[in-house]
C-alpha positions as CSV (number, residue, x, y, z in Angstrom):
1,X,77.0,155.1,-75.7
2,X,80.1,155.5,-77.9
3,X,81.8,152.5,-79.3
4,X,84.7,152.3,-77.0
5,X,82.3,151.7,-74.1
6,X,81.1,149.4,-76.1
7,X,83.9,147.9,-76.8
8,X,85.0,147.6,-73.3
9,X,81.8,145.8,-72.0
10,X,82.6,143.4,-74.8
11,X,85.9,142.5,-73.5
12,X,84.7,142.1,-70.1
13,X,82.2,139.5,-71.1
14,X,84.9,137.9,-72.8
15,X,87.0,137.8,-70.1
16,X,84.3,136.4,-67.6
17,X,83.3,133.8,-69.8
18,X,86.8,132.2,-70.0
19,X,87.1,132.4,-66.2
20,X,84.1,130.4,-65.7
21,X,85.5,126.6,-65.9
22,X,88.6,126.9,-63.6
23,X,88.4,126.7,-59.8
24,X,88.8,129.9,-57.8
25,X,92.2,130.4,-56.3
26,X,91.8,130.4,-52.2
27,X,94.0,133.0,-50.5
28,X,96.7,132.2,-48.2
29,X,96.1,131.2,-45.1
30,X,96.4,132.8,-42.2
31,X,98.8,131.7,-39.8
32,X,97.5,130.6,-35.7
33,X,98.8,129.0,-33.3
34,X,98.5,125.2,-33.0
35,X,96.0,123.9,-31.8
36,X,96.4,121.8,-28.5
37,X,95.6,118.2,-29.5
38,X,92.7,116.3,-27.6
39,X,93.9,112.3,-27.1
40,X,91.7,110.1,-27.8
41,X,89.5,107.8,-25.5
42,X,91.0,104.4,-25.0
43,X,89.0,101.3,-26.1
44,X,89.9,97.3,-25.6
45,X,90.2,95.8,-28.8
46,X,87.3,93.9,-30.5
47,X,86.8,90.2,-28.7
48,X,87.7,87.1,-30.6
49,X,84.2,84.8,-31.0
50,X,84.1,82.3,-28.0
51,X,84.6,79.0,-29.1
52,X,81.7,76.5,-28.9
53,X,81.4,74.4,-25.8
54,X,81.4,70.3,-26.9
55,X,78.4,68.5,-25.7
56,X,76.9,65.6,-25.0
57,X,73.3,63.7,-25.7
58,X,72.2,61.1,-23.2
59,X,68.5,59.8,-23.4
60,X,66.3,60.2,-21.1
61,X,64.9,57.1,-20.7
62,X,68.4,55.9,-18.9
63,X,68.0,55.0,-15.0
64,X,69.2,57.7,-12.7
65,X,72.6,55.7,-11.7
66,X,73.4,55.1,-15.6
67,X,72.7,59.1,-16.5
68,X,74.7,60.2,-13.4
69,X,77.8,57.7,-14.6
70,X,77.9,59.1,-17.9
71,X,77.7,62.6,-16.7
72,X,80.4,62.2,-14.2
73,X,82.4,61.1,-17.2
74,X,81.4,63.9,-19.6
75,X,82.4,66.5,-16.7
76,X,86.0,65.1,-17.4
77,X,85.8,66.2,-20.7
78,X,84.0,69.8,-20.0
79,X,81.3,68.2,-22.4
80,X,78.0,69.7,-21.3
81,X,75.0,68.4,-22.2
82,X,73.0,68.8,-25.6
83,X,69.5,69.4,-26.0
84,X,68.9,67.1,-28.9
85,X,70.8,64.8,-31.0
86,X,72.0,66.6,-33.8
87,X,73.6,69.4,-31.9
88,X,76.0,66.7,-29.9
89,X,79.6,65.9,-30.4
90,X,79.1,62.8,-29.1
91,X,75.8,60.7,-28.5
92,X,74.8,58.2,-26.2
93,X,71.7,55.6,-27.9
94,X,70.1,52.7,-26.3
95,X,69.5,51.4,-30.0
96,X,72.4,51.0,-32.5
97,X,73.3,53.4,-35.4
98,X,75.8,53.4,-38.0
99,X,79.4,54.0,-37.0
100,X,78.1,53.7,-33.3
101,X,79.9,51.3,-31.0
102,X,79.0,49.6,-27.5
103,X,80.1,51.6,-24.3
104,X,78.5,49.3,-21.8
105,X,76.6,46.7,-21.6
106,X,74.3,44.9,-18.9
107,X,73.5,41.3,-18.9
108,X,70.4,40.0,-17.1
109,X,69.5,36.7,-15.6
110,X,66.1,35.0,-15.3
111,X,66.1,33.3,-11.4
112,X,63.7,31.1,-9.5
113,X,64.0,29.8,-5.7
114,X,67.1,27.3,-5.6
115,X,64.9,24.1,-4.7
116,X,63.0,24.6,-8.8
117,X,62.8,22.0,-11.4
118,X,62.4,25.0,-14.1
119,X,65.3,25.0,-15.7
120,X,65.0,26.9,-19.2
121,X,62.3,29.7,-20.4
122,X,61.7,30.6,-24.2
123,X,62.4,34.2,-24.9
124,X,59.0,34.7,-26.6
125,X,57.5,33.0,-23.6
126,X,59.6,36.1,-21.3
127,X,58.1,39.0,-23.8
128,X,54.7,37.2,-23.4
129,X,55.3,37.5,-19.3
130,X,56.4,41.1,-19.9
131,X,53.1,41.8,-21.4
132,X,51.2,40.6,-19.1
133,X,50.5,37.3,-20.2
134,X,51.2,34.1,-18.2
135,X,53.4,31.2,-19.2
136,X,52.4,27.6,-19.9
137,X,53.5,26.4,-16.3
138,X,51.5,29.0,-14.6
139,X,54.1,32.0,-14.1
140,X,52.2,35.2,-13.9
141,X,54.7,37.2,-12.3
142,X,58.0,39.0,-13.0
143,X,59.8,40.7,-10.1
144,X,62.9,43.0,-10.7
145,X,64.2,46.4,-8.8
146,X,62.9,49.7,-10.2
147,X,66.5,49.7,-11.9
148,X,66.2,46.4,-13.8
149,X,62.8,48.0,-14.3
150,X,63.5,51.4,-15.8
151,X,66.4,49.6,-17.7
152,X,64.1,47.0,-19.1
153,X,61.4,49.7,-19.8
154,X,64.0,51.6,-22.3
155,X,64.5,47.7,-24.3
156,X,61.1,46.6,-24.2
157,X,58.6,49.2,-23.9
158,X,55.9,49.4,-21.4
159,X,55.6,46.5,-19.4
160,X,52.2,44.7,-18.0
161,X,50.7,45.3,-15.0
162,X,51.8,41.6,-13.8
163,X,55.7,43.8,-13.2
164,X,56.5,44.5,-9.8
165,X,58.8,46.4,-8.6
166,X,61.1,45.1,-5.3
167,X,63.9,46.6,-3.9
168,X,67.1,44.7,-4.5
169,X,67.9,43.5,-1.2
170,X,64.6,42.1,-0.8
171,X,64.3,40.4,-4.4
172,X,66.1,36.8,-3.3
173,X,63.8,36.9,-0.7
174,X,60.3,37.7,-3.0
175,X,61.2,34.9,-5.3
176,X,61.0,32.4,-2.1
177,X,57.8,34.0,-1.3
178,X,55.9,33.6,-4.3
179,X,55.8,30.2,-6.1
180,X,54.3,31.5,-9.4
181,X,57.0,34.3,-9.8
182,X,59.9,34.4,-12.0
183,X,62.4,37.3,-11.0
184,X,64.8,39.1,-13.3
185,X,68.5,40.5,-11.9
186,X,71.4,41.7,-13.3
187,X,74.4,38.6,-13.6
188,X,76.4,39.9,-11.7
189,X,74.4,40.2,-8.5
190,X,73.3,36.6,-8.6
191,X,74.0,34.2,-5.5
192,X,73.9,30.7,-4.4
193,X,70.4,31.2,-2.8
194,X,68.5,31.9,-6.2
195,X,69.0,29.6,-9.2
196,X,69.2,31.4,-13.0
197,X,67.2,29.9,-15.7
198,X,68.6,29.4,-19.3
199,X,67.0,31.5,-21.8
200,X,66.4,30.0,-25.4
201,X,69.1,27.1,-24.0
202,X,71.6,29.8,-23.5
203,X,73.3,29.3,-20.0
204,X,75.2,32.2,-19.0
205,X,77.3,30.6,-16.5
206,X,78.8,28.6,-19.3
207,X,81.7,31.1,-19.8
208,X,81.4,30.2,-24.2
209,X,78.1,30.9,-23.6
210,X,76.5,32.2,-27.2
211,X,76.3,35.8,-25.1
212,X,75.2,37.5,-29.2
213,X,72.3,35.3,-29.3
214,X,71.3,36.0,-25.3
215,X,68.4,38.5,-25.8
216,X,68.1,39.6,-22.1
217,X,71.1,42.5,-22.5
218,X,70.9,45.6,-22.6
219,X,73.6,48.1,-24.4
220,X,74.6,51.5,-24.5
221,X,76.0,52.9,-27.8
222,X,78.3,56.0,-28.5
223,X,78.9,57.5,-32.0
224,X,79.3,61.3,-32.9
225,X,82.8,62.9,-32.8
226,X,86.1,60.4,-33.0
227,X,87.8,62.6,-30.3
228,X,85.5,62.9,-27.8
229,X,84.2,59.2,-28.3
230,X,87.3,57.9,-27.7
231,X,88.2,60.1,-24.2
232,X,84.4,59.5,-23.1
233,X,84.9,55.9,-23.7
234,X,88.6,55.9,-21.8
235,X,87.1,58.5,-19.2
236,X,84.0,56.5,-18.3
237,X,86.0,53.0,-18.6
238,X,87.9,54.4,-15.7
239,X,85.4,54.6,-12.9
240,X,82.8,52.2,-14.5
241,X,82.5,48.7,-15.6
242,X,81.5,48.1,-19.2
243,X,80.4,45.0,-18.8
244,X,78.8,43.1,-16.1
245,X,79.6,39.8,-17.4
246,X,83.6,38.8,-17.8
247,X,84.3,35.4,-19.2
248,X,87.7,36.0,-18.5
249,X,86.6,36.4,-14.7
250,X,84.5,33.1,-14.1
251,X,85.7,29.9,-12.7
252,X,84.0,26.5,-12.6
253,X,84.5,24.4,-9.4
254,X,83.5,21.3,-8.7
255,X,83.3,19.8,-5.3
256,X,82.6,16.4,-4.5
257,X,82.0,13.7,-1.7
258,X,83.7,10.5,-0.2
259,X,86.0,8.9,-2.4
260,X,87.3,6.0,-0.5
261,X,88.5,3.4,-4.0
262,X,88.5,-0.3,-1.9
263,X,87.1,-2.9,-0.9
264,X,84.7,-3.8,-3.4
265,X,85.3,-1.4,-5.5
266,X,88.8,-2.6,-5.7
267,X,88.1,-5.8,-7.0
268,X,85.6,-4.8,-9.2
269,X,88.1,-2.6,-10.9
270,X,90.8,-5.8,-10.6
271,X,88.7,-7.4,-12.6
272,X,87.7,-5.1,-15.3
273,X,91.7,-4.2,-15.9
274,X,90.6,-0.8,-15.6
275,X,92.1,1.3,-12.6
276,X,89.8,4.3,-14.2
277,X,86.7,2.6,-14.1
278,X,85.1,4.4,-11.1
279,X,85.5,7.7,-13.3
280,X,84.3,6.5,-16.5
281,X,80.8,7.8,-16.2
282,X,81.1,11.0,-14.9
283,X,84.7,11.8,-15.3
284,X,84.1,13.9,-18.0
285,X,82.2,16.5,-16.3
286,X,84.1,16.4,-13.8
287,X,86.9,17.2,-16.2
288,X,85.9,20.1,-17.6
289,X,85.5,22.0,-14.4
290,X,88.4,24.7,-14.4
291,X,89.2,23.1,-10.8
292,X,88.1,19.5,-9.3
293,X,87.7,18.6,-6.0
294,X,87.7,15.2,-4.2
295,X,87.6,14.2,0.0
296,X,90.1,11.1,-0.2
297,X,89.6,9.5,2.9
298,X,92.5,6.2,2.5
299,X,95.8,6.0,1.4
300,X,97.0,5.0,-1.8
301,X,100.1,2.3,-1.3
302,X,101.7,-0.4,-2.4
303,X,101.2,-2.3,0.9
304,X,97.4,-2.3,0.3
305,X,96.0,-6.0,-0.4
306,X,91.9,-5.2,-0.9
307,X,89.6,-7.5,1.6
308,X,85.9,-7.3,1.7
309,X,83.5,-6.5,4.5
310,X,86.8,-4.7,6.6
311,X,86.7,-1.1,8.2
312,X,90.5,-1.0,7.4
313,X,90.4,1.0,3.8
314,X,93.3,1.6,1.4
315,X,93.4,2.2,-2.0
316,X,96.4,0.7,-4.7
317,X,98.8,3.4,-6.5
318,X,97.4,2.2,-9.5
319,X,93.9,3.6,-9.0
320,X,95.2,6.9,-8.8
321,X,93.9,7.0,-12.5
322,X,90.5,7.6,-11.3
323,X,91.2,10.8,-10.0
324,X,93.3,11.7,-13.2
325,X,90.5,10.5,-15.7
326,X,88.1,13.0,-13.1
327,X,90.5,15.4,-13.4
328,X,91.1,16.1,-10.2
329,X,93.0,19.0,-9.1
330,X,92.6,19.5,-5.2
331,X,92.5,16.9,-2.5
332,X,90.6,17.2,0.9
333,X,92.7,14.9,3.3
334,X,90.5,15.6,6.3
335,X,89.1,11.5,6.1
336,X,89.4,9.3,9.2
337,X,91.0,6.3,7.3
338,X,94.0,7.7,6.2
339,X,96.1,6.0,8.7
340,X,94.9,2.9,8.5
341,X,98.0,1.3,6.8
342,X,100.3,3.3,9.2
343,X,102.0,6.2,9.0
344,X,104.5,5.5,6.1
345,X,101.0,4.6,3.8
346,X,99.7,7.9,4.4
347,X,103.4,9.7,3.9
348,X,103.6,7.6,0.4
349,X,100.0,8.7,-0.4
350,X,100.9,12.6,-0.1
351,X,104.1,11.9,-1.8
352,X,101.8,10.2,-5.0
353,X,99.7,13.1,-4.8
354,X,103.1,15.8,-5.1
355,X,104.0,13.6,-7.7
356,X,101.0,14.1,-9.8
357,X,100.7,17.7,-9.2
358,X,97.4,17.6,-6.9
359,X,97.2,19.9,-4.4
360,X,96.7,19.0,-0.6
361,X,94.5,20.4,2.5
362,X,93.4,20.1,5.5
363,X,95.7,17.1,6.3
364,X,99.7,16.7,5.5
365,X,102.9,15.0,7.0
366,X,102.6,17.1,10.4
367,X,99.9,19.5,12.2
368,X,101.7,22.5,10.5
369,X,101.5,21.3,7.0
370,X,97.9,20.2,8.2
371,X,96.4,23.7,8.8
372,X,98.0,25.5,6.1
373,X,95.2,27.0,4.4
374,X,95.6,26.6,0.2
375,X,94.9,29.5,-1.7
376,X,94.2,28.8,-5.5
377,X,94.3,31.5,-8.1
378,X,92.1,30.6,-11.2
379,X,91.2,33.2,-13.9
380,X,91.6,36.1,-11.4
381,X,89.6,34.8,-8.5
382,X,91.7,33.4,-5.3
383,X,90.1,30.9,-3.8
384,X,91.0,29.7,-0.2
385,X,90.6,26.1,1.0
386,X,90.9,24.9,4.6
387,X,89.6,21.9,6.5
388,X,89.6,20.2,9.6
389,X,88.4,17.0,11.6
390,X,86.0,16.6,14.8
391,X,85.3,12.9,14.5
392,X,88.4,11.4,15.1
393,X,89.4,9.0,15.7
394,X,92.4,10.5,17.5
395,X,94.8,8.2,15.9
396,X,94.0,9.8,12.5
397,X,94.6,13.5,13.8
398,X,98.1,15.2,12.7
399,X,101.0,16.3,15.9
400,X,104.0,18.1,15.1
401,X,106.1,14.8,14.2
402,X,103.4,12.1,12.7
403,X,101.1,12.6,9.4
404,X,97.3,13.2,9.7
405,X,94.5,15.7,9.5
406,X,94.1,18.8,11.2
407,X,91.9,18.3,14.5
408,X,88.9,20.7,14.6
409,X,89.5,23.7,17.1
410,X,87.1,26.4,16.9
411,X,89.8,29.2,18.0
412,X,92.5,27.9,15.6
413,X,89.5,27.7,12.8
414,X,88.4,30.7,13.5
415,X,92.3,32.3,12.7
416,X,92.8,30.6,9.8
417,X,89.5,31.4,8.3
418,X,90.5,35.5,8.8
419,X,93.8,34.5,7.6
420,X,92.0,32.7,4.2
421,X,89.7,36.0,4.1
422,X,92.5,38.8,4.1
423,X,94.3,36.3,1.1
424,X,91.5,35.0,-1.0
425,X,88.2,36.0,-2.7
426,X,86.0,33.4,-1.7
427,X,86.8,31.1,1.3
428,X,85.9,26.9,1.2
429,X,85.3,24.8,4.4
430,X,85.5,21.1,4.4
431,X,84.4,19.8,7.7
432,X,84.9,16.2,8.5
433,X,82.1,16.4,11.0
434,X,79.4,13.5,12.9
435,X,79.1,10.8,10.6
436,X,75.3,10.1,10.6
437,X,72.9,8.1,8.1
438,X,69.8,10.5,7.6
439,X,69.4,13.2,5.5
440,X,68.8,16.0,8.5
441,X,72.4,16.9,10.0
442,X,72.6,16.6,13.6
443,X,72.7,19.5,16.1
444,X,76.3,18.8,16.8
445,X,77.3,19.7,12.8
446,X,74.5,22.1,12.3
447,X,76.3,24.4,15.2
448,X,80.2,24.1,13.9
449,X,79.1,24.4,10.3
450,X,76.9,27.6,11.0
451,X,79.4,28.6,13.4
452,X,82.6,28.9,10.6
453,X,79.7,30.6,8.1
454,X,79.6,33.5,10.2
455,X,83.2,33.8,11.3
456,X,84.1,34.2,7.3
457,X,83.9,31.3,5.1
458,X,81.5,31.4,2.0
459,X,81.3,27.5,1.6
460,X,81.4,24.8,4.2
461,X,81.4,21.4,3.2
462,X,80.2,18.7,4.9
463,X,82.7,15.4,3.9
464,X,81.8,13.2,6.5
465,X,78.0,11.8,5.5
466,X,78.1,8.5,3.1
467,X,74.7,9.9,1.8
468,X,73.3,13.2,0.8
469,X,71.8,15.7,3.7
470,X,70.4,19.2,3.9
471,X,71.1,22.7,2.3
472,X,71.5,25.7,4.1
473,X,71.8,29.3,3.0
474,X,72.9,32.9,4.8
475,X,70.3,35.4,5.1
476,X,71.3,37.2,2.6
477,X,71.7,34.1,-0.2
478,X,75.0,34.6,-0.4
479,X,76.9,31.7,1.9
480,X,75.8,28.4,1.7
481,X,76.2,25.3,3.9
482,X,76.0,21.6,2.3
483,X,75.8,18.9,5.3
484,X,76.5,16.3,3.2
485,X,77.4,15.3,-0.4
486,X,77.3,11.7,0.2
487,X,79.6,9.1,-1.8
488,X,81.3,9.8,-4.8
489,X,84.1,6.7,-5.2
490,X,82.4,4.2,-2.6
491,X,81.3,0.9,-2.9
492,X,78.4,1.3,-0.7
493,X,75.3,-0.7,-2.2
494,X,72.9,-1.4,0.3
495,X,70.2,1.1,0.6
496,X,69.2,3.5,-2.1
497,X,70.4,6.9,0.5
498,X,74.2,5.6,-0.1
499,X,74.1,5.0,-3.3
500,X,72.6,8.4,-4.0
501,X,75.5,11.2,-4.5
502,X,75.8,15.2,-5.1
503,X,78.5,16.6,-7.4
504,X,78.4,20.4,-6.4
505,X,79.3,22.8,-9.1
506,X,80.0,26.3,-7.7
507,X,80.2,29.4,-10.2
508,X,82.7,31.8,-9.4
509,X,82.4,35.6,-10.8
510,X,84.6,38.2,-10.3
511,X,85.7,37.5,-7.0
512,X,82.4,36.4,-5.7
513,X,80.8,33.3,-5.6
514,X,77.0,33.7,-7.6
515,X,75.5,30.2,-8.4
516,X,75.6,26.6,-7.0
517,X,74.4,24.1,-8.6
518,X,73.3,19.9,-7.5
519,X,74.0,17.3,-9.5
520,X,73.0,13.7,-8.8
521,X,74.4,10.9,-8.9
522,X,73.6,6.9,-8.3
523,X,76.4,4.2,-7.5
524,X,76.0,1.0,-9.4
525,X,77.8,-1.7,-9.3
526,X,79.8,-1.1,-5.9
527,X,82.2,1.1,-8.3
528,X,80.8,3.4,-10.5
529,X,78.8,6.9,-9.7
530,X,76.6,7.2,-12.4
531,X,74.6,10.9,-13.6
532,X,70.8,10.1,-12.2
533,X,67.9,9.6,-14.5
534,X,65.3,13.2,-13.8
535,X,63.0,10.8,-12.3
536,X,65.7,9.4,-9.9
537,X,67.2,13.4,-9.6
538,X,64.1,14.6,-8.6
539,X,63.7,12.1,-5.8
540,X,67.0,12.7,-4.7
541,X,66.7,16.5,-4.3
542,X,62.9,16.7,-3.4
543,X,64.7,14.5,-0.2
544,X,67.4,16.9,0.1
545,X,65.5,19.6,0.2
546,X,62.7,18.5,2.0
547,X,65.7,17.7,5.1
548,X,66.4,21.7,4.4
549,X,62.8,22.7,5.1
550,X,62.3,24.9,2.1
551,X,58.5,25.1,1.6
């Protein structure tokens, strides 16, 4: 090889070596034709994240009526129910928790039969019976229905086998049946045939009643979410009752017997200077009842000069302060005396009685005003009062021109005792019936007095009896008849069955009568009614009842 092949390979190299860092230049493309395009597949755009459904925790140990209530409730709210409580937006307890409030609450009453002398039980000594283990005066039994029961269960634990289970419309009737039973039911379902027991000296029918220190109440808390606790609490407020016991909804009546201020009694209180003195001793009591009844039976006027051992009664204007003193808010005028000073006396009484603001029935200045049935409204309950006159005599009985009371007619009771039922809440019936001296009512009253019971009236009142006489209840314990209360402002002294009185005090809840209670009293000193000792209540009521024939 000569040089200048040499030469040339050299240069080549050269050349090639420079080349080798720099990318290679592609050649021009060659042209097509463009290519048809291929749309793409349509798709829905990406979901958003479902939002979490609100729930609810309720325990299981609720009855079946509470769980279904507060689940009716949480379906308002689209709240569904949570598995456990730490998951929930809102949480329904039996016990309480911080930040929790009450949602309901049920209050529960201790009963025995009406005719008892128990009249308080310990709450220890109740845990005890729940247990299993009897009281001190021989109780061994506790009877509630399976929802008291299951309600009960959930605040106390497992109860002993001494707790039976009894349908609720055959409790009342279980408690009659079984002498060494106690029975437990919630307040409001109490009536006049079964009487409840204060626990630890709490009475529940005292509307101040110390209801944080009652310990037979159970309560249902809510805490979790601020929202949805309050629209679960307005939501289930709406179709439920929170509370089963409303002060604001319980009225205190007391009704009462004769009240006839003369004779004797007149000059007693002559005497004393004292036109109040009849009332002294029990006048408070009577008082404090939200509304007082009395049966006046003789006119209060300033013709009336008092005489002893007469049949022809009156009472002066002055002694009108007994009734004020008693408080005395309603007047039955249904008494057979109240004409005895002639016509004008008993028109001046009824005028008195506008005067000082007590109300009037079952008598008035003609037959009209004499039927018209009084409806009272007292802390949301209407009460009706009505009342008429069998005995006579026919002098004392109103016509369309001259004052008296309303003659009994069983049609025309029977109308105004639908017309008291379509205006009032409970309906009261003060008969002025046979006037007899025992303690068992005659057939005569026992048929008119049953007979306006079951054409509508709750109470009927027998006003008639100068002594105390027999008890008689519905079948259901929730109407009650009282033959006779015997004297209240009477001067009769001589035997021990006139002297012997009943003050009646009727507990009105919600629209619905559900306790009435005895109390006895004893006349001294032909003018003044006097509470009874226990010994001399006892003997009172054990003749009472024994007239009724509870056994």
């Amino acid at each position: 090889m000569n040089r200048r092949n040499t030469f040339l390979i050299l240069i080549c190299l050269l050349l090639l070596a420079s080349c080798a860092g720099e990318e290679p230049t592609a050649p021009p493309p060659t042209e097509r034709p463009p290519a048809t395009t291929v749309p793409t597949a349509t798709r829905p755009p990406p979901s958003p994240t479902a939002p979490r459904q609100p729930t609810i925790f309720v325990p299981a140990e609720l009855s079946d009526s509470a769980r279904v209530a507060l689940m009716d409730a949480a379906k308002l709210l689209a709240l569904n129910a949570a598995e456990n409580k730490a998951s929930a937006d809102v949480v329904i307890s039996t016990q309480r928790s911080p930040n929790a409030q009450v949602l309901a609450e049920e209050y529960y009453a201790v009963v025995d039969w009406f005719p008892t002398r128990f009249t308080n039980l310990g709450s220890e000594e109740l845990l005890d019976l729940w247990q299993g283990h009897p009281t001190a005066e021989a109780i061994d039994t506790l009877l509630m229905a399976p929802e008291t029961l299951a309600a009960l269960t959930a605040l106390w634990g497992a109860p002993g086998e001494n707790i039976v289970s009894v349908p609720a419309d055959q409790l009342v009737e279980a408690i009659w049946n079984n002498k060494t039973a106690l029975a437990i039911m919630p307040f409001d379902q109490l009536v006049p045939r079964v009487k409840a027991l204060r626990i630890d000296d709490i009475n529940l029918l005292d509307r101040d009643a110390r209801s944080d220190a009652y310990p037979l109440v159970t309560r249902l808390y809510i805490s979790g979410d601020d929202t949805f606790v309050k629209g679960f609490t307005s939501a289930f407020a709406k179709k439920n009752a929170v509370t089963n016991r409303v002060p604001e909804r319980m009225t205190e009546l007391i009704m009462t017997g004769v009240t006839a201020i003369s004779r004797t009694s007149a000059f007693k209180i002559d005497a004393a200077g004292d036109p109040a003195l009849p009332a002294r001793a029990v006048g408070d009591v009577l008082a404090a009842a939200d509304i007082t009844h009395v049966s006046n039976e003789v006119p209060f006027t300033e013709s009336c000069t008092p005489v002893l051992g007469t049949l022809q009664l009156c009472s002066r204007p002055s002694y009108i302060e007994t009734l004020k003193v008693a408080g005395v808010d309603l007047i039955s005028s249904t008494g057979n005396h109240m004409n005895d000073f002639g016509l004008d006396a008993f028109r001046e009484t009824l005028d008195l009685f506008d005067q000082e603001g007590f109300k009037v029935f079952g008598g008035g200045r003609n037959s009209d005003e004499a039927k018209r049935v009084l409806v009272v409204e007292d802390h949301g309950n209407k009460l009706a009062f009505l009342g008429m006159n069998s005995f006579g005599p026919k002098s004392v009985w109103a016509t369309a021109d001259r004052p008296g009371a309303q003659q009994y007619d069983k049609d025309i009771l029977h109308q105004e005792l639908a017309e008291a039922r379509a205006n009032a809440d409970v309906v009261f019936f003060d008969m002025q019936g046979d006037e007899t001296y025992q303690y068992e009512p005659n057939g005569n009253n026992r048929e008119m007095f049953r007979d306006a019971l079951a054409k509508g009236a709750d109470v009927v009142t027998g006003v008639q009896a100068h002594q105390p006489q027999a008890v008689e209840f519905s079948p259901d314990g929730k109407q009650i008849i009282l033959y006779g209360l015997g004297n209240l402002f009477f001067d009769q002294m001589q035997s021990d069955n006139v002297r012997q009185g009943l003050v009646v005090r009727h507990t009105i809840h919600n629209g619905k009568l559900i306790q009435t209670e005895l109390l006895p009293t004893l006349l001294y000193d032909y003018v003044q009614p006097r509470w009874a000792t226990p010994d001399q209540a006892n003997t009172i009521l054990d003749l009472v009842f024994g007239a009724s024939g509870f056994k």
